[in-house]
C-alpha positions as CSV (number, residue, x, y, z in Angstrom):
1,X,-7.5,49.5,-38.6
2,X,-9.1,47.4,-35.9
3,X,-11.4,48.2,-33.0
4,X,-11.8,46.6,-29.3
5,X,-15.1,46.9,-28.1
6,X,-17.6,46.4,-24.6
7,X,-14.2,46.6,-22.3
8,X,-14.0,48.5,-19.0
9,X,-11.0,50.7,-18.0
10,X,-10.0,51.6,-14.5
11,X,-12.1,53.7,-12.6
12,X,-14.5,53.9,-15.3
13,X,-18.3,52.1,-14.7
14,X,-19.5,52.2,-18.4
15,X,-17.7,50.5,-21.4
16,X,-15.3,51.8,-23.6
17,X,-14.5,51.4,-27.0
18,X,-10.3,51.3,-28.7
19,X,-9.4,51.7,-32.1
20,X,-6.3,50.7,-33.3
21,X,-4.2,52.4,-36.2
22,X,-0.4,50.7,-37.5
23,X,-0.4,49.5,-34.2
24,X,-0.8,52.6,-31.9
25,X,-4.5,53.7,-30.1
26,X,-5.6,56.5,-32.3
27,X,-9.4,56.8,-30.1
28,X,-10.3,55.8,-27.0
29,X,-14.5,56.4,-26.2
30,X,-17.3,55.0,-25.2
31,X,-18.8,54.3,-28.7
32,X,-16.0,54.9,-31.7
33,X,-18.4,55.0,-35.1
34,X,-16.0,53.2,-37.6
35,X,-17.0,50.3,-39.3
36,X,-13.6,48.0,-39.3
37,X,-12.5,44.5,-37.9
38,X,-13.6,44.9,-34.2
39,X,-13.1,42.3,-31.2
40,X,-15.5,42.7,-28.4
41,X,-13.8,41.8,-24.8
42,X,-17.1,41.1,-23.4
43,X,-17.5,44.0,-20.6
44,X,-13.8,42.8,-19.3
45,X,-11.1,45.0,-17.5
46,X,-8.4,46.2,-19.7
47,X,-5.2,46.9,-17.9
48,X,-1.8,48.0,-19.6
49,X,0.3,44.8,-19.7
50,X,1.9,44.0,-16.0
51,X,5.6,45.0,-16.0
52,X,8.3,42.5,-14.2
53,X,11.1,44.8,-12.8
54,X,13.2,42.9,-11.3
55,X,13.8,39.1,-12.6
56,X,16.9,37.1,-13.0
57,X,16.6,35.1,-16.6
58,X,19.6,33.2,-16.4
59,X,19.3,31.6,-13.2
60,X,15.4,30.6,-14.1
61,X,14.9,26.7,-13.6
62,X,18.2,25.7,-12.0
63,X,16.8,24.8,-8.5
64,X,17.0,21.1,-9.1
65,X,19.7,21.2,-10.7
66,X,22.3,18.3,-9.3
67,X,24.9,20.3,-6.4
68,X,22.1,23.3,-6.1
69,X,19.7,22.6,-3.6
70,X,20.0,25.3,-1.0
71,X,20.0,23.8,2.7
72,X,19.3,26.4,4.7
73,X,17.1,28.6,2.5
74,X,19.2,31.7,2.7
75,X,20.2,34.1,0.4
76,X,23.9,33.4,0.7
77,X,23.9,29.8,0.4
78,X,21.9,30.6,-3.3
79,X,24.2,32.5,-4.1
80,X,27.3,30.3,-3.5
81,X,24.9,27.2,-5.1
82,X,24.8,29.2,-8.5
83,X,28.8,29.6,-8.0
84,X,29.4,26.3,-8.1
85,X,27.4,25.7,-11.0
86,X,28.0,28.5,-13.5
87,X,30.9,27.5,-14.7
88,X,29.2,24.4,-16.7
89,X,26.8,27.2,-18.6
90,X,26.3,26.8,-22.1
91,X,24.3,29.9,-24.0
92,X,22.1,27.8,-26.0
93,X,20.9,25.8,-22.2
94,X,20.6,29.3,-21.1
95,X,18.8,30.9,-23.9
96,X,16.7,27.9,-23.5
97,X,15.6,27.8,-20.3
98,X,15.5,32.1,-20.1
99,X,12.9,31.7,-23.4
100,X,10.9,29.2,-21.2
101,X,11.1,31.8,-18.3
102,X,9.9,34.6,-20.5
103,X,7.0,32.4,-22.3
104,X,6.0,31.8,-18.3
105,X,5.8,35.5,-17.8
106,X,4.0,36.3,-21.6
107,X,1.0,34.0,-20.8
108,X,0.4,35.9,-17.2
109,X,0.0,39.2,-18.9
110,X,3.9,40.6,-18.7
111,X,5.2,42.6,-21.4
112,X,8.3,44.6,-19.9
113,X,10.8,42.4,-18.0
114,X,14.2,43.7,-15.9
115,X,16.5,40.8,-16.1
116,X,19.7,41.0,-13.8
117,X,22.6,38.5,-15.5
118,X,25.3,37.5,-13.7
119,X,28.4,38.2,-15.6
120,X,30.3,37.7,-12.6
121,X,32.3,35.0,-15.4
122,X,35.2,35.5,-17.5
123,X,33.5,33.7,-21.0
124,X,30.1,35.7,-19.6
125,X,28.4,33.3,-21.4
126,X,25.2,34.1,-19.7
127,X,25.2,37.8,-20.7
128,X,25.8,37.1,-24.9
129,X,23.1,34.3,-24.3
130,X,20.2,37.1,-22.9
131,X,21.2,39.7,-25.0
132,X,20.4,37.3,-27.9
133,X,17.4,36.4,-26.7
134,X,16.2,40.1,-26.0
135,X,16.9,40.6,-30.2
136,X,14.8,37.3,-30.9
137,X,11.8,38.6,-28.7
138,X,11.6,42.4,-29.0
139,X,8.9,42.1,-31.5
140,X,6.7,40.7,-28.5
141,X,8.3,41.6,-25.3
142,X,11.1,44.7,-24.0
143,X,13.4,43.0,-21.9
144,X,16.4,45.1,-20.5
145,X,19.7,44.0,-18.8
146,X,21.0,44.7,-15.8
147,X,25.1,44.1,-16.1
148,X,24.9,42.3,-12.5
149,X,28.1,41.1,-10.7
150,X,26.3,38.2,-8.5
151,X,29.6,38.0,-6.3
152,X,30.9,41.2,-5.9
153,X,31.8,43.6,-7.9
154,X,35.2,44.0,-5.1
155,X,34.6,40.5,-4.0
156,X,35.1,38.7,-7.0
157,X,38.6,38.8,-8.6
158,X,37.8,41.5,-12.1
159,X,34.5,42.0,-10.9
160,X,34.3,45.9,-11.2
161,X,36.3,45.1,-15.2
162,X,33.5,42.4,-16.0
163,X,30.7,44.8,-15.1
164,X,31.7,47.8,-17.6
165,X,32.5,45.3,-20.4
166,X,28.6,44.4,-19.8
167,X,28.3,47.8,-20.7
168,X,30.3,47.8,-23.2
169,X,28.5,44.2,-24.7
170,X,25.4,46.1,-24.2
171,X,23.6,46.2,-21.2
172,X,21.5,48.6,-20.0
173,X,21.8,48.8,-16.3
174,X,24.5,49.0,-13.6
175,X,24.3,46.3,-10.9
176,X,26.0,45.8,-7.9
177,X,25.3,43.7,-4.4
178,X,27.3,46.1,-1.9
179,X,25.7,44.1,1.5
180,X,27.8,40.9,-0.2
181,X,31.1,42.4,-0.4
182,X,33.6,41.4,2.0
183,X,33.5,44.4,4.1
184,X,31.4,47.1,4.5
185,X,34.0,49.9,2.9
186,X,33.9,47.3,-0.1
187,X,30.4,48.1,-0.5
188,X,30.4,51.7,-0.4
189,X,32.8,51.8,-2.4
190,X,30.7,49.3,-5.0
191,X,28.2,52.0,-5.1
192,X,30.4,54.8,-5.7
193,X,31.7,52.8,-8.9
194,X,28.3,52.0,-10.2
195,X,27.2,55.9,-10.1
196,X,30.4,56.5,-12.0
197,X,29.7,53.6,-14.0
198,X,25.9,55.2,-15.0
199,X,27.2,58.3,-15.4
200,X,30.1,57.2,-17.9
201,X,28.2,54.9,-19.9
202,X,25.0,56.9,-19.8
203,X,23.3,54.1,-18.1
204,X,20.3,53.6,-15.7
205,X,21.2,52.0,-12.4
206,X,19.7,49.1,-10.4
207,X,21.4,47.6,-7.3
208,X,20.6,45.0,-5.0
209,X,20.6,46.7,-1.7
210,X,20.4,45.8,1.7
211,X,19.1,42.8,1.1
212,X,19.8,41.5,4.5
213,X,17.9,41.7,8.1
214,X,20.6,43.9,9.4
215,X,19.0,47.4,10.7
216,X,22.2,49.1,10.3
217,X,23.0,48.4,6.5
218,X,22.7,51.5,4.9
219,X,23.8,51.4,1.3
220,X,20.7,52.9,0.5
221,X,21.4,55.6,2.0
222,X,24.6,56.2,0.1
223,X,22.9,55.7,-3.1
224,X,20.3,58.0,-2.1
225,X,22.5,60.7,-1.4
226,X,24.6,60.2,-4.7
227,X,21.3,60.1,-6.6
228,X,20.5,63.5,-5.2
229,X,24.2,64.9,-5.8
230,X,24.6,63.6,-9.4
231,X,20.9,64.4,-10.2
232,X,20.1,60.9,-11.2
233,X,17.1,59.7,-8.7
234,X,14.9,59.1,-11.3
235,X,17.5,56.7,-13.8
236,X,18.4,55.0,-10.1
237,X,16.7,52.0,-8.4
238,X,17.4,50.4,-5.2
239,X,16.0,46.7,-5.4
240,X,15.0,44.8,-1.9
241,X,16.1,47.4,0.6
242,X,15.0,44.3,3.4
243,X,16.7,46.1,5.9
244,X,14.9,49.0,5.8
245,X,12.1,47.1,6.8
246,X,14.1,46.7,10.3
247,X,15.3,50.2,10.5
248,X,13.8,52.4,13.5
249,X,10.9,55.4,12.4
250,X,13.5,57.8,13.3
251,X,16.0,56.9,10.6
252,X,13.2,55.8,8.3
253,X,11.3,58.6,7.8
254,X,14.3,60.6,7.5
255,X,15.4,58.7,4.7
256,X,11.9,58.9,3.1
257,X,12.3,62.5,2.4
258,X,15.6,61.7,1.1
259,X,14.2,59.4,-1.7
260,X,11.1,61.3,-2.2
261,X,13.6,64.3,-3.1
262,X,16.0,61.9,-5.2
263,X,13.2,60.4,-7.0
264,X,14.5,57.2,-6.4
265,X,12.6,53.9,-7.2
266,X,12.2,50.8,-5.2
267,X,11.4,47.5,-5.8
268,X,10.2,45.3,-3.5
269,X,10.3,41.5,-4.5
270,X,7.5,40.1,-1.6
271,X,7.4,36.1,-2.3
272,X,11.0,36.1,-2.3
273,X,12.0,37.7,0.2
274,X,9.5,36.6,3.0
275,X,10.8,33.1,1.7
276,X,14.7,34.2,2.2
277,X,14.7,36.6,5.2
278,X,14.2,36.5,8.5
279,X,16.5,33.2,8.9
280,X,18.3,33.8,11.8
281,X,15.2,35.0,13.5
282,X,13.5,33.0,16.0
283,X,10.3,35.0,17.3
284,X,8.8,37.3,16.5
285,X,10.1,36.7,13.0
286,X,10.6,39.5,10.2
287,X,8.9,39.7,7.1
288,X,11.8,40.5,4.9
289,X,10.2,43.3,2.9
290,X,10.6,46.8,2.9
291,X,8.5,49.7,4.0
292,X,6.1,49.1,0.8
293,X,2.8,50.6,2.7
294,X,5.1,53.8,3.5
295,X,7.0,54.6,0.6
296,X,3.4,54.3,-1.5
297,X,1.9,56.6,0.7
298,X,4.9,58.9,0.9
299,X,4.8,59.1,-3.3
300,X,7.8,57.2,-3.9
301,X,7.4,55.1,-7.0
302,X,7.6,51.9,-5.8
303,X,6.6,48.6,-7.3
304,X,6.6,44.4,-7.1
305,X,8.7,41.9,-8.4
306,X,8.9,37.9,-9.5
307,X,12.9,37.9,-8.8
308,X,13.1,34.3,-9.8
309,X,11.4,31.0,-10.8
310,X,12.8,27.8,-9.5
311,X,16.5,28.6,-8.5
312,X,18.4,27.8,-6.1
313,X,17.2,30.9,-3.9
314,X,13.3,30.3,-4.3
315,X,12.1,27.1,-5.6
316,X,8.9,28.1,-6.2
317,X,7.5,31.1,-9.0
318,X,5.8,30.9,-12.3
319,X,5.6,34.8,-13.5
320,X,2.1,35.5,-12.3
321,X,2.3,38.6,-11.0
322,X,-1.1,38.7,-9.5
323,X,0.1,36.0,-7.6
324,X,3.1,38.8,-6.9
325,X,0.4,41.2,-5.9
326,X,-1.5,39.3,-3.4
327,X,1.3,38.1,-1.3
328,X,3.0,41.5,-1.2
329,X,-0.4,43.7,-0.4
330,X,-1.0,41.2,2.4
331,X,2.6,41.3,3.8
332,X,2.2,45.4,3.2
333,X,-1.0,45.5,4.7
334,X,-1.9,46.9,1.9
335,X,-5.9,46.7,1.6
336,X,-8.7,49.2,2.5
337,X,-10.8,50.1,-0.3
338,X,-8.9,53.4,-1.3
339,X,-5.4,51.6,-1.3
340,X,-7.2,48.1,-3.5
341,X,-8.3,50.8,-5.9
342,X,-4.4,51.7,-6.4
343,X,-2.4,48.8,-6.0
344,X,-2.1,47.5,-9.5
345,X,0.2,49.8,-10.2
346,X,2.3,48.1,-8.1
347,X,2.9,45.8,-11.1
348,X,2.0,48.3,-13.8
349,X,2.5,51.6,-14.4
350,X,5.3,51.9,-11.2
351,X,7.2,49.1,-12.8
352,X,7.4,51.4,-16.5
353,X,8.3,54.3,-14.6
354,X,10.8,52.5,-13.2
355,X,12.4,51.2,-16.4
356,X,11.8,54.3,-17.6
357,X,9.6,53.4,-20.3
358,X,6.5,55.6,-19.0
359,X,6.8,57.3,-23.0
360,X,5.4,54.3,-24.5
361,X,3.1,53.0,-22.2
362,X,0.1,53.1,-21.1
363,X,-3.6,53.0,-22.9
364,X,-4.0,56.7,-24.2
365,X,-4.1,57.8,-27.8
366,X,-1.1,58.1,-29.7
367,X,0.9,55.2,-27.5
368,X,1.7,51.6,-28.5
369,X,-2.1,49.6,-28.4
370,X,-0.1,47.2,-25.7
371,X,-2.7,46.0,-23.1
372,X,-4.2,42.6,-21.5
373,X,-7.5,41.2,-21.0
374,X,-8.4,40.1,-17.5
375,X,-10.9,37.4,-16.5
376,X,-12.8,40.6,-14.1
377,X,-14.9,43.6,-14.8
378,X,-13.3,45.9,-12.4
379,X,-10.2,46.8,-10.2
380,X,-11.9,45.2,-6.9
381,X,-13.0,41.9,-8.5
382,X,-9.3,41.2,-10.2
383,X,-7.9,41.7,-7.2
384,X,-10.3,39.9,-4.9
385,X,-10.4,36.2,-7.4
386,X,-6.7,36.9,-8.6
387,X,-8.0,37.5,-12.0
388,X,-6.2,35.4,-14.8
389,X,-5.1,37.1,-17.8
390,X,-7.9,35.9,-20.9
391,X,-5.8,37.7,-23.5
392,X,-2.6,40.1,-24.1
393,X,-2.2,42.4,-27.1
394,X,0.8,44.1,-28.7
395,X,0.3,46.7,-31.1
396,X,-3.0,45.4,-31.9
397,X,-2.6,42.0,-32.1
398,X,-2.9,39.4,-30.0
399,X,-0.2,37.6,-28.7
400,X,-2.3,35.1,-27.1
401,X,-6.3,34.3,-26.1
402,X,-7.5,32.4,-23.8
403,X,-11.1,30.9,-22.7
404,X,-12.6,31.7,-19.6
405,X,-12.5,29.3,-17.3
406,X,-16.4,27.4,-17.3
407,X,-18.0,24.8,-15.1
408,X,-21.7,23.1,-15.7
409,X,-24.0,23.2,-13.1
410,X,-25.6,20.0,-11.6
411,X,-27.0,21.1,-8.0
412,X,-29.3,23.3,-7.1
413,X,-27.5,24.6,-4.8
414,X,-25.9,26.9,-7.4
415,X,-28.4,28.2,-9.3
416,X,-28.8,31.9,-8.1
């Protein structure tokens, strides 16, 4: 038995105590009178641990990588930089540089990651290399695996074969990239086959979609519609959706009551793809992200994403997602006082809904005692200094502490 004490919850002003029991939260009050090993968080906010939808493990730390420096910044050039160096994978350099990527990740406060793996490769070396890193590390982090065909699942010869047997290997997604294939039919016909795919295996769904500035790609809409006819919106996501961003109100708006009534989730991956969209634009120059502002305030679950760390699409990223969160609410416009006090769950509970892991998360009696520590005493304050993440617990134990950052003063001029 173990207690946290003197911590602040959202959208509470006094402090709160948590006791602990074989790893699950068994009380939640202000005061809790047990006598037991207690921690006291010093009046901090306690958030459930952010969740990372939408990350690519394999690819992490490639970007310098001799032959992969992208010239023109675009998503298409990454993606033909990683084919020319994915053949010379090894799953022990990938399993090494994917633990490094989740380590990143674990000391910013993330406890659930979406990983999309290319196995878009015969030996799919990458794939057996994540899925053995996901058994090393599910005692600290939930990682699941999104059987991703980074070329085309009609594009790339055995594509549509090497996605099921990622299935089969055990993944737990279906992934596709329909606004790659060759044509547009190819597409549509990509996301036919990963809805029969979901349905076959029994598998959630996750595509890259529309992840282009063209206002008339509409594989979203496609999904959406088989979402609604299979009854499946809430196992299916629809990752990036750029284009929808450039889509007229007409069409838009239409197709927000299409995913409100699918129950669809979106991800929106705001560093990444302001960096990668927009290209051929001269001015004024798109954004690259998606209707994020609207689909919130619509009630679409909808959430943000790292996507990658120092590949050959963004060479930038170091899991923070605070750092995540204050790009995309400022892209959004995302920041009157009512919408700050909602937009963590823009990296917390929207991402676990999304996953589909809502059951076990979340700081309420009788769930997993899985939360972080942040360097702030409310909502506002975490959100206005970008809070940095003091400590993250897993079943009552800490995974990691840190101090809080501490200067001396020597002038006057700071002494309140």
């Amino acid at each position: 038995m173990k207690k946290f004490s003197n911590l602040r919850l959202r959208g509470k002003s006094e402090t709160y105590e948590i006791l602990v029991e074989d790893g699950n939260i068994t009380e939640i009050m202000p005061k809790i009178p047990v006598i037991c090993e207690t921690e006291d968080l010093g009046g901090r906010l306690v958030l459930p641990p952010y969740v990372d939808p939408h990350l690519h493990l394999d690819y992490v730390f490639t970007a310098r990588k001799q032959g992969n420096k992208n010239n023109t910044g675009t998503l298409f050039e990454g993606i033909q930089r990683w084919s020319d160096m994915k053949h010379v994978l090894t799953i022990e350099e990938v399993k090494s540089r994917a633990r490094d990527g989740v380590r990143k990740e674990m000391l910013h406060g993330v406890q659930m990651i979406r990983t999309h793996v290319d196995v878009t490769d015969p030996g799919q070396t990458a794939l057996k290399a994540i899925l053995e890193l996901r058994e090393e590390l599910k005692e600290m982090i939930d990682i699941q695996i999104v059987s991703f065909p980074q070329e085309g699942m009609y594009s790339y010869k055995n594509g549509v074969d090497l996605v099921e047997e990622g299935l089969r290997m055990g993944a737990d997604c279906v992934g596709g990239i329909p606004h790659f294939e060759l044509s547009y039919e190819l597409g549509e016909r990509s996301v036919h086959k990963a809805v029969e795919l979901a349905l076959k295996y029994d598998k959630l769904i996750d595509l890259h979609c529309d992840e282009t500035d063209d206002p008339h790609s509409r594989h979203l809409e496609l999904l959406t519609a088989l979402a609604i006819t299979e009854g499946i919106g809430e196992r299916t996501t629809a990752s990036h959706t750029c284009s929808f961003g450039s889509a007229d109100n007409s069409y838009a708006f239409r197709m927000m009551r299409n995913l409100k009534k699918a129950g669809l989730h979106m991800i929106s991956c705001p560093t990444e793809n302001v960096y990668l969209e927009g290209r051929q634009d001269a001015y004024p120059k798109r954004r690259g992200l998606t209707r994020v502002k609207e689909l919130f305030e619509h009630g679409i679950n909808v959430c943000f994403a790292q996507d990658s760390i120092q590949d050959p699409w963004y060479p930038l990223g170091n899991g923070n997602l605070m750092n995540i969160l204050d790009h995309g609410i400022h892209l959004a416009q995302m920041m009157s006082f009512e919408e700050l006090d909602q937009v963590l769950d823009l990296i917390t509970v929207n991402g676990a809904k999304t996953m589909q892991m809502q059951a076990f998360y979340g700081i309420e009696k009788g769930k997993p005692a899985n939360f972080i520590v942040l360097d702030a005493q409310s909502e506002f304050e975490a959100i206005s200094e970008r809070a940095g993440v003091l400590a993250s617990v897993r079943k009552g134990e800490f995974l990691f502490k840190k101090r809080p950052a501490a200067f001396e003063e020597k002038n006057a001029f700071f002494t309140v």
